[in-house]
C-alpha positions as CSV (number, residue, x, y, z in Angstrom):
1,X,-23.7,-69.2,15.1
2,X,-27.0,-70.2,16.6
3,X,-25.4,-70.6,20.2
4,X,-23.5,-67.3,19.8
5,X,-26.9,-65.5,19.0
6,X,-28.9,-66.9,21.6
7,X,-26.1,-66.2,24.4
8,X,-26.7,-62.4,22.8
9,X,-30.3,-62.2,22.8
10,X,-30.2,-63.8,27.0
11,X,-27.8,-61.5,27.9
12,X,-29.8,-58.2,26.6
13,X,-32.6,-59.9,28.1
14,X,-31.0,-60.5,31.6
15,X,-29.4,-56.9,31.6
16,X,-33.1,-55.5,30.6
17,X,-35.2,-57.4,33.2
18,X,-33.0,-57.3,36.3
19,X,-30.7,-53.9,37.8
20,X,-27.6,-55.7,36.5
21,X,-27.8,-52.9,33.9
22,X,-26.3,-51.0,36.6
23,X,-23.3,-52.7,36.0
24,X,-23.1,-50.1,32.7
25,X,-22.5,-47.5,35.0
26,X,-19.2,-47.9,36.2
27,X,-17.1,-45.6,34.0
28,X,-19.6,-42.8,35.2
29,X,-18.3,-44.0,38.8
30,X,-15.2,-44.2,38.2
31,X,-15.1,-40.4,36.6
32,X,-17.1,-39.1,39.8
33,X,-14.2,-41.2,42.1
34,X,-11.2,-39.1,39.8
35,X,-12.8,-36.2,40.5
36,X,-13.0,-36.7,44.0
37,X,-9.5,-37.5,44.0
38,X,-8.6,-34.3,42.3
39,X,-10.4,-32.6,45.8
40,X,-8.9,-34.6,48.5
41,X,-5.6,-36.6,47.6
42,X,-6.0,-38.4,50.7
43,X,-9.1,-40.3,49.8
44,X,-9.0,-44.2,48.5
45,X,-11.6,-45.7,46.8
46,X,-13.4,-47.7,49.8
47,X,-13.7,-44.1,51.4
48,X,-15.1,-42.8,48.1
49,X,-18.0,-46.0,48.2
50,X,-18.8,-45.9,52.0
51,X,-19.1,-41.6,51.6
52,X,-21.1,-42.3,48.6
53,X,-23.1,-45.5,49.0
54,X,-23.4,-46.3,53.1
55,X,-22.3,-43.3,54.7
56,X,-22.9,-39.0,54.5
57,X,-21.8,-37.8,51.2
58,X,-19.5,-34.4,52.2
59,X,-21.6,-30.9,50.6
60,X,-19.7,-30.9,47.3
61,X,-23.2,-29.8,45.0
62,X,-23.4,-32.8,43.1
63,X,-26.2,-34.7,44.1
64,X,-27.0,-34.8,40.3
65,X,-23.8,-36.8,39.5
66,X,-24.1,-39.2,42.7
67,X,-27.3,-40.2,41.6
68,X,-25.7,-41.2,38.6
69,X,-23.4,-43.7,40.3
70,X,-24.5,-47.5,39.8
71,X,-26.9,-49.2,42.0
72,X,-27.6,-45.7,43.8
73,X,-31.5,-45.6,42.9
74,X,-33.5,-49.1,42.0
75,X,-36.5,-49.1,39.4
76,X,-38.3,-52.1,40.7
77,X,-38.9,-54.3,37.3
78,X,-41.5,-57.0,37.6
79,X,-41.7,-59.4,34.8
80,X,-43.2,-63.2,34.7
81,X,-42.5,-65.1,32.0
82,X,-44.5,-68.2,31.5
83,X,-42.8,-71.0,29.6
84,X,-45.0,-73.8,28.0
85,X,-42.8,-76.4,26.3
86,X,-43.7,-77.0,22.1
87,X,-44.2,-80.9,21.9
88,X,-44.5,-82.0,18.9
89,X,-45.8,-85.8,19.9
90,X,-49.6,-86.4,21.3
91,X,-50.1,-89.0,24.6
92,X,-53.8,-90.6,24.5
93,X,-55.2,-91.5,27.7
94,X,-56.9,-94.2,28.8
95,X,-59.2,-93.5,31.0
96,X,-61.6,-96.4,32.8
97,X,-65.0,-95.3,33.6
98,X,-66.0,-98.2,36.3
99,X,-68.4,-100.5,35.3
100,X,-70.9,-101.9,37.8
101,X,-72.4,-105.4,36.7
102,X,-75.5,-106.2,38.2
103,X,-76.3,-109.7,37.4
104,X,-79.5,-109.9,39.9
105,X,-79.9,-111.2,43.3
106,X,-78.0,-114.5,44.4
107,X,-81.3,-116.3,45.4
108,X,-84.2,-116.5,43.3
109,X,-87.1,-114.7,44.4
110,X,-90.1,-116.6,43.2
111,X,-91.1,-120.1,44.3
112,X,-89.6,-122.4,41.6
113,X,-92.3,-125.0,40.3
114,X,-90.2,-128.0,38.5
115,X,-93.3,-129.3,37.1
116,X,-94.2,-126.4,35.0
117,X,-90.6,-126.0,33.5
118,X,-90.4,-129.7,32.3
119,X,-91.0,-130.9,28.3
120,X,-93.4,-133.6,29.8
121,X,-96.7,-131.6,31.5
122,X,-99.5,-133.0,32.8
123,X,-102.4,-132.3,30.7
124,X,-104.8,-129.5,31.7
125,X,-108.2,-129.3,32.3
């Protein structure tokens, strides 16, 4: 029932965004090609869409009902949709901020006395 309802609800959504509801149309251009017929019993249908659609429609006074033909006038429809996926699970990041050791130069820079670092001193004056 779920998949049955959501084919629905896309196709009334594709048929509102887009010209395919043009497509709705067609009985209203199939009436208009009977009537034609009724004028000229000679006409087939690919005359009737080449006068209608690529070629000079013949002075009959019905511009009213040709416009009513499918795909004869566009309404340009824009529509964006932005889709942002529900997630339901959170990702932590690790993120390593660089560390710079500084441990002091390699040589020492004082002169080193080994006399004065010793247990055993001589005595002082």
């Amino acid at each position: 029932m779920k998949k049955l309802i959501l084919h629905l609800m896309l196709t009334i959504l594709i048929l509102d965004t887009t010209s395919l509801y043009q497509v709705f149309k067609v009985p209203s251009l199939i009436r208009h090609f009977v009537e034609h017929k009724a004028l000229n019993q000679e006409i087939s249908f690919l005359d009737f869409l080449s006068m209608h659609y690529w070629g000079d429609d013949m002075d009959d006074n019905d511009d009213d009902k040709d416009m009513q033909l499918p795909f004869k006038k566009f309404e340009i429809q824009h529509t964006s949709f932005l889709f942002v996926p529900f997630s339901n699970t959170f990702t932590f990041k690790n993120t390593y901020w660089p560390v710079k050791a500084d441990y002091g130069p390699d040589k020492p820079q004082g002169h080193y006395n080994a006399a004065l670092g010793s247990l055993f001193r001589p005595p002082r004056v």
